[in-house]
C-alpha positions as CSV (number, residue, x, y, z in Angstrom):
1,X,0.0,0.0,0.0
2,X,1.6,2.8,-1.0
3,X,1.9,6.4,1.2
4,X,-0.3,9.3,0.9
5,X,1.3,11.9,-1.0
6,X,1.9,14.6,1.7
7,X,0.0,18.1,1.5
8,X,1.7,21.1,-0.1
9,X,0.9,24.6,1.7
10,X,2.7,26.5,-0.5
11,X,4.2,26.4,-3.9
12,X,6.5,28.6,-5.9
13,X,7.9,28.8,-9.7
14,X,10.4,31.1,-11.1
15,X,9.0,33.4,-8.2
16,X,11.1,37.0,-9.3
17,X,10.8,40.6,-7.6
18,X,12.2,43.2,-8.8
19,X,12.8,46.9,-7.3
20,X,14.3,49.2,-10.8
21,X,16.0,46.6,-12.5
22,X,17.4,44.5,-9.2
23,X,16.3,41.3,-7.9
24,X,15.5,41.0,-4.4
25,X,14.3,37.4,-5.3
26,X,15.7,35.9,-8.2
27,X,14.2,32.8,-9.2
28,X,12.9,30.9,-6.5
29,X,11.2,27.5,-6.4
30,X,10.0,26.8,-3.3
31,X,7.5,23.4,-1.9
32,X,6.5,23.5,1.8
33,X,4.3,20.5,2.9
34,X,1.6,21.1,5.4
35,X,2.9,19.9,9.3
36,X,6.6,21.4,9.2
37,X,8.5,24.3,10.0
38,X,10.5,25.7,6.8
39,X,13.0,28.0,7.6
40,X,14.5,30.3,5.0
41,X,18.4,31.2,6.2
42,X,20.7,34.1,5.2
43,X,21.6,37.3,6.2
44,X,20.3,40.8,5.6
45,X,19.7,41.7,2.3
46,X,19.4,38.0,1.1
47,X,15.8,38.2,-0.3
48,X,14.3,35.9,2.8
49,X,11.6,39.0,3.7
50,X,10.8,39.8,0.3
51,X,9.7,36.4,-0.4
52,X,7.8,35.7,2.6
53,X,5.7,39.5,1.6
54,X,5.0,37.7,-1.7
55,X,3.9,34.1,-0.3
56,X,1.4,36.4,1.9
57,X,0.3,38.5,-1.2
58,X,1.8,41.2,0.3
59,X,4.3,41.9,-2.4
60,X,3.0,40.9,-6.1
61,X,5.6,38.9,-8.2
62,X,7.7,40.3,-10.9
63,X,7.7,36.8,-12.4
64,X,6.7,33.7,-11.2
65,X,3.8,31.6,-9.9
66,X,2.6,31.3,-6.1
67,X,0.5,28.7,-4.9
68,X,-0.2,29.0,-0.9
69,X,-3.2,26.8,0.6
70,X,-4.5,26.1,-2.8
71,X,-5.2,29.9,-3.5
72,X,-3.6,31.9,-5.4
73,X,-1.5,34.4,-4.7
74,X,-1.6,37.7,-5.3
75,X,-5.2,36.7,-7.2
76,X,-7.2,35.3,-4.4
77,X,-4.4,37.8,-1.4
78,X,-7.9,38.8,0.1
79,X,-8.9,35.7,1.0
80,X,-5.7,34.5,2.0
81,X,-5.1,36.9,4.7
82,X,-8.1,35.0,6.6
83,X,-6.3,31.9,6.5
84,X,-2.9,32.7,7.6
85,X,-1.3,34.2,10.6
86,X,1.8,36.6,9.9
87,X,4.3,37.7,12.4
88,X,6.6,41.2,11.2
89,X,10.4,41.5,12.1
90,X,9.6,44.3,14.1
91,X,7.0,45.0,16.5
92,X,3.7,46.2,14.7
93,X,1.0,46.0,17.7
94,X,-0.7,49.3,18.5
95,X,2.2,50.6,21.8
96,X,-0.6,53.2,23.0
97,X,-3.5,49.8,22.9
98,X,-3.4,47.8,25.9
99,X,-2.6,43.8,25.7
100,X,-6.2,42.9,25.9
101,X,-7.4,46.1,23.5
102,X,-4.6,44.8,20.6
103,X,-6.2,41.3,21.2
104,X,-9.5,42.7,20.8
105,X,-8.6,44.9,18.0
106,X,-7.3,41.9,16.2
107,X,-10.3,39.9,16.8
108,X,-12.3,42.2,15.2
109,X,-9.9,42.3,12.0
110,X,-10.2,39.0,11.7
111,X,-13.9,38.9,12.2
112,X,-14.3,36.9,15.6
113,X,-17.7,37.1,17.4
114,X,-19.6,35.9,20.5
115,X,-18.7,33.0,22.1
116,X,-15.7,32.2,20.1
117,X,-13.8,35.3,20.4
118,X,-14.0,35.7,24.1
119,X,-12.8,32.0,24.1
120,X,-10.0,32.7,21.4
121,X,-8.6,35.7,23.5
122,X,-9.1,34.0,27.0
123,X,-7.2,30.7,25.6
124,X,-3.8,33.0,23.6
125,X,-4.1,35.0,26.9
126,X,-3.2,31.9,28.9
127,X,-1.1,29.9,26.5
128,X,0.9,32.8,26.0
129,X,1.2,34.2,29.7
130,X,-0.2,37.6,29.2
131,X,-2.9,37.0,31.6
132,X,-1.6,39.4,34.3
133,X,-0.4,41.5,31.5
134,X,-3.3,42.4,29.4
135,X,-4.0,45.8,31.1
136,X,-0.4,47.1,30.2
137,X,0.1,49.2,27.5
138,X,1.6,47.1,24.6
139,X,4.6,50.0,24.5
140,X,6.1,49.6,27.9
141,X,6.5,45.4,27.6
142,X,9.6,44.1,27.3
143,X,11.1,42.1,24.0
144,X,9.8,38.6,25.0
145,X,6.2,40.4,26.3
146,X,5.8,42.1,23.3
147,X,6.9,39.0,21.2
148,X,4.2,36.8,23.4
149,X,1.6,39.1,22.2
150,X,2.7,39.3,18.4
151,X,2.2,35.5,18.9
152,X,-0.8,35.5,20.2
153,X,-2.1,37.8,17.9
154,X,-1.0,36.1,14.9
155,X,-2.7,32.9,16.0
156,X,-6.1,34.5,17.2
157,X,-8.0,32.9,14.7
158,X,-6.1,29.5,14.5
159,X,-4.9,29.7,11.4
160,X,-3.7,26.5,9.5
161,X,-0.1,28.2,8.1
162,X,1.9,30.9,10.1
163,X,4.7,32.9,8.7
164,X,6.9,34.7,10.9
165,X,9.7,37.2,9.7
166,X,12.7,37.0,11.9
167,X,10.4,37.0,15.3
168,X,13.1,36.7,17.5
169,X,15.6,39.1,16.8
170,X,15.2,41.1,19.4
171,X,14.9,39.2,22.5
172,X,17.1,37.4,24.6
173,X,18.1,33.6,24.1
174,X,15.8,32.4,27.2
175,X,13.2,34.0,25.5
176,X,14.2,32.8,21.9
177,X,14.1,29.4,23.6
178,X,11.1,29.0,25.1
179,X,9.5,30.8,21.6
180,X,10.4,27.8,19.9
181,X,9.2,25.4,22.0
182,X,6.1,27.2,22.0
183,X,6.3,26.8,17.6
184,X,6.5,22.9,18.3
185,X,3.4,23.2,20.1
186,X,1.3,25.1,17.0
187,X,3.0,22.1,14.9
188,X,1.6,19.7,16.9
189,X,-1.4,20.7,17.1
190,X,-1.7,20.8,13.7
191,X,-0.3,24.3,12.4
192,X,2.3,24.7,9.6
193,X,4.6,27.4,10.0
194,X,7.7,29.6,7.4
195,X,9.9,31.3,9.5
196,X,13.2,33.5,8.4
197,X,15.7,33.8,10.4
198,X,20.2,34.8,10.6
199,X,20.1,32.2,13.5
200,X,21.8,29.2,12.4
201,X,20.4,27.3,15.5
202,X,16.8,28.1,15.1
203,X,17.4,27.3,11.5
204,X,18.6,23.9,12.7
205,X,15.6,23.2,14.8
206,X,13.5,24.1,11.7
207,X,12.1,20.5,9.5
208,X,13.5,21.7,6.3
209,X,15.5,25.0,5.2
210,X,16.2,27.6,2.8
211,X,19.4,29.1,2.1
212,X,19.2,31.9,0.1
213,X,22.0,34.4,-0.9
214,X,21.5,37.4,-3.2
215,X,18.0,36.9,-3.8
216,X,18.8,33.0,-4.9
217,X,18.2,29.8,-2.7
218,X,21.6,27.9,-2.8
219,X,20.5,24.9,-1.1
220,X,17.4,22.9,0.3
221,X,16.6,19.9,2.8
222,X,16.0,18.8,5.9
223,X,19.4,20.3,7.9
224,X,20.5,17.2,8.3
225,X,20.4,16.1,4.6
226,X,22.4,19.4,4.0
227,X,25.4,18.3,6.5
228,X,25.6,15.1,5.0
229,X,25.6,16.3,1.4
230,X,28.0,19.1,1.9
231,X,31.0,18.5,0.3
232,X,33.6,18.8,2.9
233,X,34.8,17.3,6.0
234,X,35.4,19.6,9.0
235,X,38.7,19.7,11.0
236,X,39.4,21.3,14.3
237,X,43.1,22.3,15.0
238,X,44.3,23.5,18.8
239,X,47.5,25.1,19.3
240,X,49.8,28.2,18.7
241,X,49.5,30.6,16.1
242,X,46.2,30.1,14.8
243,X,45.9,33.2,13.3
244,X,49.1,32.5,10.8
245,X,47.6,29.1,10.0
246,X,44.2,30.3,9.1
247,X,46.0,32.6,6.6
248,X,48.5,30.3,5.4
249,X,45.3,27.5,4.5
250,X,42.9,29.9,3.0
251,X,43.3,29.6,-0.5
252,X,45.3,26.1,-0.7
253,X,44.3,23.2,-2.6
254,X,41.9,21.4,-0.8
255,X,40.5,23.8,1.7
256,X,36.9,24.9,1.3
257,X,37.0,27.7,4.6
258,X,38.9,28.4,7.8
259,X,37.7,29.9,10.9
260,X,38.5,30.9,14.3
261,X,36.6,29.5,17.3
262,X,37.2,30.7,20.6
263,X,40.5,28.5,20.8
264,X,40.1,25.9,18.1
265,X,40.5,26.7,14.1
266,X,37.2,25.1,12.3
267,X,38.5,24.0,9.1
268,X,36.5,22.6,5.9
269,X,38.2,20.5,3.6
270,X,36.8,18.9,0.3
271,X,35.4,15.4,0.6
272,X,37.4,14.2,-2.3
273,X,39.9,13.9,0.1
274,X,39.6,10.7,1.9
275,X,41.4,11.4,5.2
276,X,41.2,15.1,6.1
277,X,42.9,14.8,9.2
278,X,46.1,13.3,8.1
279,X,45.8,16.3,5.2
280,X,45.9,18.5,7.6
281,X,48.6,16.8,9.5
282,X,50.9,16.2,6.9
283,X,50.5,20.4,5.7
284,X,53.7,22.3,6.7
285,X,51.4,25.0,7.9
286,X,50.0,23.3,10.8
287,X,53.3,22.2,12.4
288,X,53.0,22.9,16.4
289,X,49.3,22.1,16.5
290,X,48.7,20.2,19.8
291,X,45.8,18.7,18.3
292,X,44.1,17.7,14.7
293,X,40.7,16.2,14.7
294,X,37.8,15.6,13.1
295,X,34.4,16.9,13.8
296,X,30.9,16.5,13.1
297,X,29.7,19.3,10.9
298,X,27.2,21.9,11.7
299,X,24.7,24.1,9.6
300,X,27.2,27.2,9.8
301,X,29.8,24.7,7.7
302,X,26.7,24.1,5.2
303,X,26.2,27.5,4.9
304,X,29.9,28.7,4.2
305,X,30.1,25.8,1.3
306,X,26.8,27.0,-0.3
307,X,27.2,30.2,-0.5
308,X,29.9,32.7,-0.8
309,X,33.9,31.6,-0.8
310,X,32.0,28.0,-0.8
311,X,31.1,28.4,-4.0
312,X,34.3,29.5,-5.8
């Protein structure tokens, strides 16, 4: 008996924006299936926010098809915006509205009545801990408050696929933490969810990722899939003098990128070369290390060889 082809959310061809002559997004093909969190990874500038704004019918598409809960987009963007919760990089609640007044508000833009809106804002109120909040103004609570509420917002009316623009840039790692478990949760319970993010360890908790540079996606999977299909090996060196090795390896035969950590030099070297750490050991350049070994890669060392001096 064969398995039940799983549900596609959203799907993109050839999806293009252009601002005078420059693509922010340049050719993006894109399947997310219903049930996961799909990350898109890269820094600023890297086209991640554009294309979310046009998978929300936001931004309408130079070029290019979109496809997002089997409407389409920016055709049928009205009826979307019903259907999907969406979560901006930086904070967009009314400051001078009170916790409960924002929820409120919200409730009224998404068309909740009676029973089922006092029960919608009573249940994000507690899920989210803002019950002893929700007579502060939304302006004087702190980065994790105010992200809470965003949340709790964008969820209001239960919608079956959340996107989130970079939602926890500006709060503090116990905050960033318990935000994702709190992502798990709307997954669970049955929610499917795009997130961007510059984090490479929220990208790593994510089911399958992105990574986009200039405007182009440069590699997608499951993070895992991506370490193991990298290209390279990674090396860590200890000892004196890492500095002068790091310079005297970039560029050789073999290497794909060096960097310092802390007191360690990560290096990546191709995988056509079967034993990296006797490479390394054998290199004139490293004589004096007090230690050469080999180490399980990371998404960081996926990024670096999909992108940028990776790519040369």
């Amino acid at each position: 008996m064969s398995e039940a082809k799983p549900e596609i959310v959203v799907s993109a061809s050839g999806l293009v924006k252009s601002f005078k002559g420059f693509r922010a997004v340049d050719g993006l093909d894109l399947t997310i299936e219903r049930g996961m969190i799909y990350g898109f990874l890269g820094p600023n500038g890297s086209g991640k926010t554009t294309a979310m704004r046009m998978l929300t019918g936001l931004l309408t598409p130079t070029e290019g098809k979109v496809e997002v809960l089997g409407l389409s987009v920016p055709k049928d963007a009205e009826t979307l915006k019903y259907k999907i919760g969406y979560m901006t990089q930086s904070f967009s609640l009314y400051g001078d509205l009170t916790v409960l007044e924002n929820l409120n508000f919200m409730a009224t833009i998404y068309g909740l009545h009676g029973k089922y809106r006092k029960r919608r804002i009573a249940e994000v109120l507690e899920r989210y801990e803002l019950t002893d909040l929700k007579g502060r103004f939304a302006g004087k609570m702190s980065g994790g408050q105010r992200q809470r509420l965003a949340l709790a917002t964008a969820v209001l009316h239960e919608p079956p696929l959340l996107f989130l623009d970079e939602p926890t840039s500006a709060v503090d790692p116990e905050s960033r933490r318990h935000f994702w478990e709190q992502l798990f949760d709307l997954v669970e319970a049955g929610t499917s969810i795009v997130v961007t993010t510059h984090f490479m360890d929220e990208a790593e908790r994510c089911h399958k990722i992105a990574i986009m540079e200039s405007g182009q996606k440069r590699a997608d999977g499951a993070p895992k899939d991506l370490m193991a299909a990298m290209g390279a090996n990674v090396v860590e060196i200890e000892g004196p003098n890492l500095r002068d090795i790091r310079r005297k390896l970039l560029g050789a035969e073999g290497i794909v990128a060096a960097a310092q950590l802390g007191a360690r030099l990560r290096v990546l070297v191709t995988d056509d070369i079967a034993d990296p750490q006797a490479f390394l050991e054998d290199k004139p350049e490293t004589d004096g290390a007090s230690l050469i070994e080999r180490v399980r890669p990371n998404l960081e060392d996926v990024f670096v060889t999909a992108t940028g001096e990776g790519r040369q």
